[in-house]
N, C-alpha and C positions, 0 to 999 in steps of 0.2 A: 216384366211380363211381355210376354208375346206379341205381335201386330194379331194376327186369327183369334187366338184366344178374346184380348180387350175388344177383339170388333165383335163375337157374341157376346158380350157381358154388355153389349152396350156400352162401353166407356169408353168413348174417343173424344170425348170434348176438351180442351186443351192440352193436346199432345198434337207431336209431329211424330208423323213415321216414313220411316225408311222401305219407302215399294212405290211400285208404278202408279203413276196419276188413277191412271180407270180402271186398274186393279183396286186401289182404296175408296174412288170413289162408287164404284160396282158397289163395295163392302156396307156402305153406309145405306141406312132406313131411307125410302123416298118421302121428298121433300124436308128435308132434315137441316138443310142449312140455307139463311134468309141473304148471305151476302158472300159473291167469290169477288173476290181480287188476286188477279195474279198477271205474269208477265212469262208468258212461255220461252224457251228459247226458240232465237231468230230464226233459227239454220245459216247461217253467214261464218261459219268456222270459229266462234268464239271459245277459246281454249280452257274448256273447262277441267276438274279434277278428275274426273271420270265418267266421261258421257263424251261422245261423237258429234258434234254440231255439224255434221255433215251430210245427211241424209239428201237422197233424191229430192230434188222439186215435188214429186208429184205423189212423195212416201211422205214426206212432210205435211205435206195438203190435209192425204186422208188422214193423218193421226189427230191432225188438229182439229178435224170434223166428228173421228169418235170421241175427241175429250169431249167437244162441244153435247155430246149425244148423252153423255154422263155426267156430264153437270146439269142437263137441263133435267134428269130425272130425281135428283139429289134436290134439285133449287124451289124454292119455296114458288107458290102461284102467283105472288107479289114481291120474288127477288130480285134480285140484280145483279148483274155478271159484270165483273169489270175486268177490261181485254188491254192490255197495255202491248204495244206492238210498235217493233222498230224494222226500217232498214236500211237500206244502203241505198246511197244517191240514183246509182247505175240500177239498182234493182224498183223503178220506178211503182210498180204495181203489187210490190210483195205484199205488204201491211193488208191492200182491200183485200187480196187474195185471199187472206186467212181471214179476213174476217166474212167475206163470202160463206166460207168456210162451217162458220158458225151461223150464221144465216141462216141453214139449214136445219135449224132446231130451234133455232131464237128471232125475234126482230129484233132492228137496232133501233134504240131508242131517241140515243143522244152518242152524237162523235166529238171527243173532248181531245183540243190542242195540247198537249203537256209542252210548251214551251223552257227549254230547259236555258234557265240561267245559273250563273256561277255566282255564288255566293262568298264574298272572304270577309267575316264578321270582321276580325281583328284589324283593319282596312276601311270599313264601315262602308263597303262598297255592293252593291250586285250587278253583273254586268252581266253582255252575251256570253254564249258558249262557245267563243271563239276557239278555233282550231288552227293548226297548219296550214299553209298551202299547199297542199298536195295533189292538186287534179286540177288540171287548164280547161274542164270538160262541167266538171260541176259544183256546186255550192254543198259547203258541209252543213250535212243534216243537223240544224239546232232545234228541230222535237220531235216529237212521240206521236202517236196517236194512242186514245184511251176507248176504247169502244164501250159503250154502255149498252148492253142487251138486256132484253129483258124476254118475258115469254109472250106476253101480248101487248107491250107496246103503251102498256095502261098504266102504270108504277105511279103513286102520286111519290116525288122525289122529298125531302125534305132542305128548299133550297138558302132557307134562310141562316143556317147552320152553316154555310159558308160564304154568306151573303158579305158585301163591299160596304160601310160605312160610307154616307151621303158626304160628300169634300161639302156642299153645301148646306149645312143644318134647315135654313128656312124650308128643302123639300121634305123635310117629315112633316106628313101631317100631309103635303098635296100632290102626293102619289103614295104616301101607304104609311102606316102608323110604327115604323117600325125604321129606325137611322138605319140599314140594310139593304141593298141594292141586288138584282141580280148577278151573282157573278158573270154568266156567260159559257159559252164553250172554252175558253183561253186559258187556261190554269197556268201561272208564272210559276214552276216548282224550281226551287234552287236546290243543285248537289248541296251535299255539306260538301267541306274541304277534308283530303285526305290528305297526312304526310306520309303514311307508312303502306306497307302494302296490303291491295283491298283482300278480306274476307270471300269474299264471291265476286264474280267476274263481272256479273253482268246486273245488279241490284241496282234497285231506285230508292229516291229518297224516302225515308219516312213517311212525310208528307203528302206523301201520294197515296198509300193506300186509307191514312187518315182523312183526307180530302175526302176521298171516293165512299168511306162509312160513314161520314157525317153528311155527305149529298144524299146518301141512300137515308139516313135517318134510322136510328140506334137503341136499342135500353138493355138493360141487365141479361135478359135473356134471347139477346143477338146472336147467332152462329156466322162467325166469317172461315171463310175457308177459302187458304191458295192451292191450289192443286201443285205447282211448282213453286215450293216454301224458300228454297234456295238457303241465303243466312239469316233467314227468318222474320225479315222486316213486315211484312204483313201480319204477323201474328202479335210481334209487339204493338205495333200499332192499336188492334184491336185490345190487347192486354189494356194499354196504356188507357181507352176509352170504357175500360170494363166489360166489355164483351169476350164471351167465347170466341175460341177461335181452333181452328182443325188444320195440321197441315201433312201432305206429304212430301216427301222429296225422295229421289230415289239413290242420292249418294251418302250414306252412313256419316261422310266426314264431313257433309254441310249442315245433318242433321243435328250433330254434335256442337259446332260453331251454333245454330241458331238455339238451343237449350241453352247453355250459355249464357247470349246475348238478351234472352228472354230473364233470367236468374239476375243481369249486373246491367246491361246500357242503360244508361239513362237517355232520353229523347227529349228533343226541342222540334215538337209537330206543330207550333203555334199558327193560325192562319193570320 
């Protein structure tokens, strides 16, 4: 069935479709979904299957201020937007810049470190995300930023659901009843290991959009939605937690890879 048709019938909840970000989410009922997680592209040239990551500075800006403009009319009164953004060493201001961006529709809430460490289970090891040396000029980027928006800044988070286990037992009981600590802004998220070639160019771990549903706080009838689904890691995530999830993406052949993935991956999201 059709993308126009399923969106008057009402049924778009666990599918991805193939169209533009704010074209689909134009399509959807206001305040219709309680959680976005998504990770737009950079504009930094990253070679994707069919899309241009090359746009103006300043063409890039405004598009990333009208997605912001349509999710906030899609987003629940008590959602959460979660903004995953990278860049380049030399491009020192890009990440606030977008998220400036979004500022103009949303507050930010909480700004979350995604510290990206490398994981090699088989190894029993997790180490930095060390890189080449390639620049006498700057230090390679080893994380993210996660922006946490919301509409008014009021969200009660749900943060014990990713909470740190006490190294000390004697302090439950004399800071909170509960062995759980705050996590913090620092999220340690480890890639898995790849040996073969990636699915999508620019994807994050699992882990990250499950982080970010379980911080926001979760039950049966959650709506997550990425607006940029890519190979569909935000969607299983939310599968995997039992939530709805909605996605679009606007290359047919990524859409394909993450149906798929949603049908057969198995996931290790464990916090």
């Amino acid at each position: 069935m059709k993308y126009n048709e399923l969106m008057r019938r009402g049924d778009f909840i666990n599918k991805i479709f193939a169209t533009d970000c704010i074209e689909g989410m134009d399509s959807l009922p206001k305040k219709s979904v309680d959680i976005v997680v998504t990770s737009p592209p950079y504009n930094i040239g990253v070679k994707y299957n069919d899309y241009s990551d090359n746009r103006s500075h300043s063409e890039y800006l405004d598009w990333m201020g009208r997605v912001a403009a349509a999710a906030k009319r899609i987003l629940r009164d008590d959602g959460s937007f979660f903004l995953n953004v990278g860049d380049r060493p030399s491009d020192e201001f890009r990440a606030f810049e977008v998220a400036l961006e979004f500022a103009k529709s949303f507050r930010l809430q909480n700004t979350i470190h995604w510290i990206k460490s490398f994981a090699a289970p088989e190894r029993g090891v997790s180490i930095g995300h060390y890189k080449p040396v390639n620049s006498d000029r700057f230090l390679s980027g080893c994380h993210e930023y996660i922006f946490h928006f919301t509409k008014n800044m009021d969200v009660r988070m749900a943060k014990v659901n990713i909470g740190v286990p006490y190294g000390d037992k004697s302090n439950i009981g004399r800071y909170s009843d509960v062995d759980l600590r705050d996590r913090g802004n620092t999220w340690f998220i480890p890639y898995e290991t790849v040996q073969e070639a990636k699915l999508h160019p620019a994807s994050f771990p699992a882990l990250l959009p499950t982080m970010c549903i379980k911080f926001h706080g979760y039950k049966k009838t959650t709506v997550v939605l990425d607006p940029f689904m890519g190979s569909g890691t935000t969607a299983i995530a939310a599968q995997e937690l039992g939530c709805g999830y909605i996605g679009f993406e606007l290359d047919p052949y990524y859409v394909s890879i993450a149906e798929k993935r949603l049908k057969t991956a198995p996931l290790l999201m464990r916090i």
